[in-house]
C-alpha positions in Angstrom: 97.5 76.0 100.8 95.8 72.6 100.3 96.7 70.8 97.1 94.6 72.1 94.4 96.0 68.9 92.6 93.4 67.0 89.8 93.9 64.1 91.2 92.5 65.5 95.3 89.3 64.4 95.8 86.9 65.1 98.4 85.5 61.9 99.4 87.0 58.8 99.9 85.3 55.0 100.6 87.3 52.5 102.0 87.1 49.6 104.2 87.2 50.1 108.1 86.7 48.7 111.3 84.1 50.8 113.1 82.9 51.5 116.4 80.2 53.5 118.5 81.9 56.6 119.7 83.2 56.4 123.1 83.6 59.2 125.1 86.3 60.5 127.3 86.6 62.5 130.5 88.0 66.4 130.5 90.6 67.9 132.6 90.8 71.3 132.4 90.6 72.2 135.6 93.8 75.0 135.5 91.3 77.2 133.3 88.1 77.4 136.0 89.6 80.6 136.9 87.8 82.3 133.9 84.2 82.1 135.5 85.4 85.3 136.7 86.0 87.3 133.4 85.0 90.0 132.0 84.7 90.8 128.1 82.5 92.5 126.1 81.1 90.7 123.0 79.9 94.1 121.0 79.6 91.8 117.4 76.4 91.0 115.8 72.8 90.4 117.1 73.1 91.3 120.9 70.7 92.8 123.5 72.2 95.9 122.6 69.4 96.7 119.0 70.0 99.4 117.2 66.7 101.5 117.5 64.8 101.7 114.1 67.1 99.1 112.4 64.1 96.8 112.3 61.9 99.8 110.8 64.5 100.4 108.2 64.7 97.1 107.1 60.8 96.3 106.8 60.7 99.4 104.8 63.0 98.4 102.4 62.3 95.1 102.2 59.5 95.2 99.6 61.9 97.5 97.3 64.8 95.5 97.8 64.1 91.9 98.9 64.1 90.4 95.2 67.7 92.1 94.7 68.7 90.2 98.7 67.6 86.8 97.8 69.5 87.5 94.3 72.8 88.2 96.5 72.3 84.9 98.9 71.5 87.7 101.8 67.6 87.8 102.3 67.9 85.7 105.4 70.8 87.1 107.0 68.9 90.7 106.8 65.7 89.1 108.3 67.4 87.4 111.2 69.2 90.8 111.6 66.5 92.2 113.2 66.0 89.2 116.2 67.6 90.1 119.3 69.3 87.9 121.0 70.9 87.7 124.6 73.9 86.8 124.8 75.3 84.0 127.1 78.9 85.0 127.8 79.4 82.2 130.7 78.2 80.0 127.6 80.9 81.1 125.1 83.9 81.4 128.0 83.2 78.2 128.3 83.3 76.4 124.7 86.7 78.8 124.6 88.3 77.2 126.9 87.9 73.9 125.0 88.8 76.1 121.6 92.3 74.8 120.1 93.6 77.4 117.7 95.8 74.9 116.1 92.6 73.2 114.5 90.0 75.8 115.1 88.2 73.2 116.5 86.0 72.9 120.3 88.1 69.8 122.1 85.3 68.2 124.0 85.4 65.3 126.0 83.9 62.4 123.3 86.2 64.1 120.2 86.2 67.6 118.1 83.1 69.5 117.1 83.3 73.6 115.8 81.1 76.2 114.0 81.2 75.1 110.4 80.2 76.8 107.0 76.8 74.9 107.6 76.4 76.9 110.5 76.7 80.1 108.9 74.2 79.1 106.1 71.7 78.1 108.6 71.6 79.9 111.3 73.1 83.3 109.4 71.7 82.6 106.9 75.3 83.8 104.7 76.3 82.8 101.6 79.4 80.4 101.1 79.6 81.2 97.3 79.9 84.4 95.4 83.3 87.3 95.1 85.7 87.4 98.3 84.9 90.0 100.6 88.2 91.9 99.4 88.5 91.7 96.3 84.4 92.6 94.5 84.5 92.9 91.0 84.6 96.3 89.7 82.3 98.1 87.8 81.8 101.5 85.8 78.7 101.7 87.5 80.2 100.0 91.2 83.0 102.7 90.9 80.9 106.1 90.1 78.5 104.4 93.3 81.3 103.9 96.0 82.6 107.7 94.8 79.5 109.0 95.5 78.7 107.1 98.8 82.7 108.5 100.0 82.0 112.1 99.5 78.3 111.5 101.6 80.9 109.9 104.5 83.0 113.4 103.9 79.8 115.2 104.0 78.9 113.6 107.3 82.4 113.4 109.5 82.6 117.2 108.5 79.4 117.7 110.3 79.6 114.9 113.0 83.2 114.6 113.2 82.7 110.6 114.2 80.9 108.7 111.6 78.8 106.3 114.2 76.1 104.3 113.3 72.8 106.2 114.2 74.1 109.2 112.5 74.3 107.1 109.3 71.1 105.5 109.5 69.6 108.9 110.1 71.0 110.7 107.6 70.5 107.9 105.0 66.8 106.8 106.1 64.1 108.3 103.4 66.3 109.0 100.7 64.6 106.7 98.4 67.2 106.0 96.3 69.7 103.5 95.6 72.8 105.6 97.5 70.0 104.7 100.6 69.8 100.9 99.7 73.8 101.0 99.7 74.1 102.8 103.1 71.8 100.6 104.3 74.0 97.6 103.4 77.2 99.3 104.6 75.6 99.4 107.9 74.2 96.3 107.8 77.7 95.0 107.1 79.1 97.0 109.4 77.2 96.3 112.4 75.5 92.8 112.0 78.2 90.9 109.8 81.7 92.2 109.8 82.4 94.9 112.6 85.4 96.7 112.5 87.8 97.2 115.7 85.6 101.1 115.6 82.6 99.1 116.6 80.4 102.0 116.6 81.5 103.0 113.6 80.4 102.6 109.9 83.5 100.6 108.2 84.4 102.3 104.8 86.0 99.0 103.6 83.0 97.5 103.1 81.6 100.1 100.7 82.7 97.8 97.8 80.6 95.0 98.7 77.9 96.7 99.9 77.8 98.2 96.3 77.7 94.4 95.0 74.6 93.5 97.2 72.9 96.4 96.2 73.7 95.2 92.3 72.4 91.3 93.7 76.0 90.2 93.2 76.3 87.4 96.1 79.2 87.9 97.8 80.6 85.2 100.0 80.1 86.5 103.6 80.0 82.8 105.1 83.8 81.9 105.0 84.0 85.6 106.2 82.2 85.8 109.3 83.7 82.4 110.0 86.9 83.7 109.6 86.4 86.4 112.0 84.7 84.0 114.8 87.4 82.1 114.4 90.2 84.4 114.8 88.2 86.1 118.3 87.9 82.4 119.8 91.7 82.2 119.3 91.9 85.8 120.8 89.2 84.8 123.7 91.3 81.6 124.5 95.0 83.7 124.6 93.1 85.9 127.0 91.5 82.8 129.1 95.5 81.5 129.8 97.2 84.5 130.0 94.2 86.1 132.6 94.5 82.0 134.7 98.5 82.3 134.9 98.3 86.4 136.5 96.6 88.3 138.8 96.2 91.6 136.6 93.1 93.2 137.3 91.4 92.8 134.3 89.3 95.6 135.2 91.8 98.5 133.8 91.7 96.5 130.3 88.3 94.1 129.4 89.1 92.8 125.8 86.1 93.8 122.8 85.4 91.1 120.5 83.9 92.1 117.7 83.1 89.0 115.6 79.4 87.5 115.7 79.8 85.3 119.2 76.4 84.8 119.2 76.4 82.4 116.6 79.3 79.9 119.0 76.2 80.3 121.7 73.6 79.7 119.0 75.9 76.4 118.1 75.4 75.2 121.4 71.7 75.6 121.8 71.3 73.7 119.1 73.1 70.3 120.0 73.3 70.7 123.4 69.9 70.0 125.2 70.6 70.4 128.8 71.3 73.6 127.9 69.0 74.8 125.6 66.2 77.4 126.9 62.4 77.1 125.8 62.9 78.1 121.8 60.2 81.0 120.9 57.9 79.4 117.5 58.9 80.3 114.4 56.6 81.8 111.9 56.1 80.7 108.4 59.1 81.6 106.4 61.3 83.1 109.1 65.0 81.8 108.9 66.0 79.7 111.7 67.1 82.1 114.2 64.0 83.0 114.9 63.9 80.5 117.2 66.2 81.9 119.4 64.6 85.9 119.2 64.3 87.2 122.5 64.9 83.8 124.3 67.2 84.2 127.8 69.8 81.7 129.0 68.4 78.6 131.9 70.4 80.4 135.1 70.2 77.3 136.7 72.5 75.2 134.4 76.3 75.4 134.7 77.6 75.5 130.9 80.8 73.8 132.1 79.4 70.7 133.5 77.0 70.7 131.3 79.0 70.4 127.7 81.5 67.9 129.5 78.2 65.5 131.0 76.0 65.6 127.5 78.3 62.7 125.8 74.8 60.8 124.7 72.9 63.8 124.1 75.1 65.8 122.0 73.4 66.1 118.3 75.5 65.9 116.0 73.6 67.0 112.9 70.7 69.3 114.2 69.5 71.0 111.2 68.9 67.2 109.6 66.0 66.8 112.4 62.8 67.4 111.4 61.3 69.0 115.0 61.2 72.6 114.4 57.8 73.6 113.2 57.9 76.2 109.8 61.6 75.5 108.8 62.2 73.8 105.8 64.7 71.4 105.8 67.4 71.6 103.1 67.2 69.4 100.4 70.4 68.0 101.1 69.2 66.8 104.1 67.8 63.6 102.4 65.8 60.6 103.9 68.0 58.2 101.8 72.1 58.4 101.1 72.5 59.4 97.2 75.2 59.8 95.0 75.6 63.0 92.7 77.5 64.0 89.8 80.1 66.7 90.7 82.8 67.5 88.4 83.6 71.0 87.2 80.5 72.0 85.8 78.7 71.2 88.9 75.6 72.7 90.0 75.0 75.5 92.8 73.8 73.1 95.2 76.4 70.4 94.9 78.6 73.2 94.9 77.2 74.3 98.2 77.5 71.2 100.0 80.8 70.7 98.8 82.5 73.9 100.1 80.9 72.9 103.4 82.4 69.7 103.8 85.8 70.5 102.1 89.5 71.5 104.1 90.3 74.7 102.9 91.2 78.6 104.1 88.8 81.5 105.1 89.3 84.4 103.6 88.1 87.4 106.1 88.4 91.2 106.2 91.8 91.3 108.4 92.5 87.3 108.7 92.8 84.2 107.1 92.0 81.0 109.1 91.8 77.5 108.7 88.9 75.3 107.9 89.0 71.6 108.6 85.7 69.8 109.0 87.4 66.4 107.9 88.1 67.1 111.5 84.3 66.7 112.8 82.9 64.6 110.0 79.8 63.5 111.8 78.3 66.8 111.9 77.8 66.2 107.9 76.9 62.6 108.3 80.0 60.6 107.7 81.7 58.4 109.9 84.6 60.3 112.0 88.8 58.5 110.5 92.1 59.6 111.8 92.2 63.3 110.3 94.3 63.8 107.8 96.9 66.8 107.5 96.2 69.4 105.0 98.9 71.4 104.1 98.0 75.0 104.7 100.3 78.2 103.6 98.1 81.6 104.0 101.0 84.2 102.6 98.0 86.2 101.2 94.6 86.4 101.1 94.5 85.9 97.6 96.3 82.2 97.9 93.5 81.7 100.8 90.7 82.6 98.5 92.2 80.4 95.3 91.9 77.7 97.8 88.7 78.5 98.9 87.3 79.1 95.7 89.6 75.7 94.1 87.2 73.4 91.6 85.6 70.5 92.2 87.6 67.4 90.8 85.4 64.6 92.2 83.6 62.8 89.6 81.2 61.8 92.4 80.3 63.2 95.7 78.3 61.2 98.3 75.3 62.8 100.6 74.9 60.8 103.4 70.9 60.2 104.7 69.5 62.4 107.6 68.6 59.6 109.8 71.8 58.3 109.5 74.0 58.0 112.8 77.4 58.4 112.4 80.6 55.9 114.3 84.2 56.0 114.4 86.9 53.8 113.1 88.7 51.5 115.8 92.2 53.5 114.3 90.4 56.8 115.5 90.1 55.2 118.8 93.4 54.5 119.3 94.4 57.7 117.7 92.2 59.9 120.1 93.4 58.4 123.2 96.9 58.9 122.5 96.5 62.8 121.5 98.2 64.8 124.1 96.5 68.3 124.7 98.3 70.9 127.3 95.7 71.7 129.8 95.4 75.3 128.6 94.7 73.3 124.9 91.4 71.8 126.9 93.5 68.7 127.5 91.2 65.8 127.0 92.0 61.7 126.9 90.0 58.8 127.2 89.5 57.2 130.5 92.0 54.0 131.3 88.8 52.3 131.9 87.2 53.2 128.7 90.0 52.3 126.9 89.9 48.9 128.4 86.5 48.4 128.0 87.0 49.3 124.6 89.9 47.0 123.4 88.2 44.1 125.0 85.1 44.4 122.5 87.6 44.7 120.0 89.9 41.9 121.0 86.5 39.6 121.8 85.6 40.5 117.9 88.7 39.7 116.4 88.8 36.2 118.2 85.4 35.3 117.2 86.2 36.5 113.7 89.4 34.1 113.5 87.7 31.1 115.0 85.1 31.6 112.0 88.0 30.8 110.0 88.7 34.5 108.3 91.8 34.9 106.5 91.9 38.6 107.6 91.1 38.2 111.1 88.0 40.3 110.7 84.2 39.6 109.7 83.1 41.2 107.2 79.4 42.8 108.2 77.4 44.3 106.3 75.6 47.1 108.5 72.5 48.4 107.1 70.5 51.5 108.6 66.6 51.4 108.8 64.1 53.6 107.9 64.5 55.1 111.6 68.2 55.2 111.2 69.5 52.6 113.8 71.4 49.5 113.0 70.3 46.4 112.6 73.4 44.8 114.4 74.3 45.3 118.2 75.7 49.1 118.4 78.2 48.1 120.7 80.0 45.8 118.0 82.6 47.0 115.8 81.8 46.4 112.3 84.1 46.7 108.8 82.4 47.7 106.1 81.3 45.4 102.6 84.5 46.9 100.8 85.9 49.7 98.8 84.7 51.3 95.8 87.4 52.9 93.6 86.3 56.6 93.2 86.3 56.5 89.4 84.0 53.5 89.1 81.7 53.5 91.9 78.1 52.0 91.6 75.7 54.1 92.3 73.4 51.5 93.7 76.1 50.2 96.2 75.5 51.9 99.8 76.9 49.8 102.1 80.6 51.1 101.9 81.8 53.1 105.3 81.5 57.3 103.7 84.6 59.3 105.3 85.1 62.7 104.6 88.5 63.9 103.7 90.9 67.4 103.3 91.4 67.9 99.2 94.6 67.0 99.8 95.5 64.5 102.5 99.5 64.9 102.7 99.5 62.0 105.6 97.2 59.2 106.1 97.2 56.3 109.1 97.4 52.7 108.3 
């Protein structure tokens, strides 16, 4: 697992050459074969409602909703009940730039994926709280989960298969709190973590629906993380294995059961070409509604359309105020701000910090790896060589310690919303000498990119020495205005003022370069 160690920090400030992000050119040409596939994506919010489920839930709601926003899960039962149609040529697609090692999307200007941030916002799931396997038990939790069991006896006795409508309508009108936990269990079971027996209400997650119910949060982000991530892997290992054969894939279509529509929600979001016409959100819906009963632009090609929107790709989407009736989070700041951390740390530094930190996700059946050092600029820090965490999943349990591993940074930086985010000239060189297997979304930057590139860089250096610095680079100081541009040429490479030692950083100093690091970085690039 990642060094727990006191002395791994978060954060680190240092001095580096930067650069505007330059992008590179795809070539993954051996995978177009899988514009002709066929899958089923049964997880989550999908065209295919449940009947009533939206009744149940505004019945409940005024019972119950003080006990779901207790439990972190108000939102994620709200947006529950949008539907959503999915866009499978959409999600194909990003999978076949998916690398497994990394669990990131390979696209042509550098990495991106579906982060923790992603699941808060758009789910609207919790990234603190018990793990998923392992709720705290209680007298009261245990005589619940024995008396929601025998109901499940009661009704496979009668029904012999335990599906979904046959709960809902045995459970619906009860009144009582064995109603409020079925209702969670098929919540669970249907919206958030399907089993392989889609249909099916999962018995595993009686436990934590008994938690909910008892407004115990219980962290479902790093769990239906976990379980995207693991049906991307399985969606790209399909992808190869269907391009190098000619099996008919119609005697076996894969099921994936994870949430998909959240990779396709990802994309809406930063990628404008193809984003359809979003439906207005009304006051105090989460941010899904957006996307309720909104259809795919059939005109648009997602392929050419992720590997042409280099310029247009936004990076941090939920830091844009332009969505009418969403409030922005607050750590979504119009200035960059330093906060205390440490172990007693509050919920909301805590929050950000589990977003932005390398560690494991614990999920019902898998434990996956979670690196957004990897794709720093989606939290508004400038993009470094990653570093290599040192993962060892043997159990869930050593997942979740990491997970679920204290705070040790004294300090921890939130970068401003307007800011706009650049790479260091060592990531440069780093990215175009990565060599990706064309069934790994091979990607490199152009020869005449990298040429382009070096000569800015070269021009700089020479001007720098003429100037008469020791170093052989100028020290600039690049400040952002209130509109978040620079005010130096963007096409320069800059260095930043200098570093900060972590234990005894000014708070009033915001002109070093913020990079966002694993807790433990085993290798670094000089």
């Amino acid at each position: 697992m990642v060094d727990s160690s006191e002395d791994a920090l978060i954060m680190e400030e240092r001095e580096e050459l930067m650069l505007p992000f330059l992008p590179s050119i795809p070539n993954i040409q051996e995978l177009r074969r899988s514009t002709s596939l066929k899958v089923q994506f049964r997880g989550g919010v999908s065209v295919s409602h449940l009947k009533k489920w939206a009744i149940w839930v505004n019945k409940l709601k005024p019972l119950y909703q003080e006990k779901w926003k207790k439990a972190g899960i108000f939102e994620a039962i709200t947006a529950s009940t949008f539907k959503i149609y999915l866009h499978n040529d959409l999600i194909i697609a990003l999978a076949e730039r998916w690398c497994a090692e990394t669990n990131t999307f390979i696209l042509p200007w550098g990495e991106a994926t579906v982060t923790l941030e992603d699941m808060a916002v758009l789910g609207g799931y919790s990234v603190l709280g018990h793990c998923v396997l392992n709720p705290i038990k209680t007298k009261e939790s245990v005589e619940m989960e024995k008396t929601i069991r025998e109901a499940y006896k009661v009704i496979r006795a009668r029904k012999k298969n335990v599906t979904q409508p046959v709960w809902m309508e045995h459970f619906t009108g009860k009144g009582d709190h064995l109603e409020h936990v079925a209702f969670l269990t098929l919540w669970l079971s249907r919206y958030v973590l399907p089993s392989r027996s889609y249909f099916k209400v999962h018995g595993a997650l009686f436990p934590v629906a008994i938690h909910l119910s008892q407004g115990i949060p219980v962290a479902l982000a790093p769990a239906v993380l976990a379980s995207i991530y693991r049906d991307l892997r399985l969606l790209k290992q399909f992808i190869i294995s269907s391009a190098s054969s000619r099996c008919n894939q119609d005697k076996s279509d894969p099921l994936f059961r994870a949430p998909l529509q959240f990779v396709q929600l990802w994309a809406w979001e930063r990628f404008s070409s193809l984003q359809p016409k979003p439906s207005i959100i009304c006051s105090g819906e989460p941010r899904l509604a957006r996307w309720h009963n909104v259809k795919k632009i059939n005109c648009v090609d997602p392929r050419s359309a992720i590997d042409s929107e280099t310029d247009l790709f936004l990076w941090r989407p939920y830091a844009i105020d332009t969505v009418k009736n969403w409030d922005i989070n607050k750590f979504y700041k119009e200035r960059e701000a330093y906060v205390v951390a440490g172990p007693k740390v509050g919920r909301e530094i805590l929050i950000f910090a589990r977003r932005i930190r390398a560690s494991e996700l614990v999920g019902m059946d898998c434990v996956e790896k979670y690196l957004p050092h990897r794709v720093s600029m989606q939290f508004g820090f400038d993009q470094d060589v990653p570093g290599c965490a040192n993962h060892t999943s043997d159990t869930p349990k050593i997942a979740w310690s990491n997970y679920d591993r204290p705070i040790t940074d004294d300090m921890l930086y939130i970068p401003s919303r307007l800011f706009e985010s650049d790479i260091t000239r060592r990531y440069l060189k780093w990215w175009k000498n990565q060599k990706f297997a064309p069934e790994d979304a091979l990607k490199h930057v152009t020869k005449g990119e990298q040429s382009k590139a070096l000569e800015r860089m070269n021009a700089s250096e020479e001007a720098n020495k003429r100037k008469g610095n020791s170093n052989g680079v100028e020290t600039i100081e690049r400040n952002k205005s209130s509109s978040g541009k620079s005010d130096v040429d963007g096409d320069a490479p800059f260095v930043v003022k200098g570093i900060v030692p972590h234990e005894s950083k000014d708070n009033n100093d915001t002109s070093g370069r913020k990079l966002n690091f694993p807790n433990s970085l085993i290798r670094t690039s000089k």
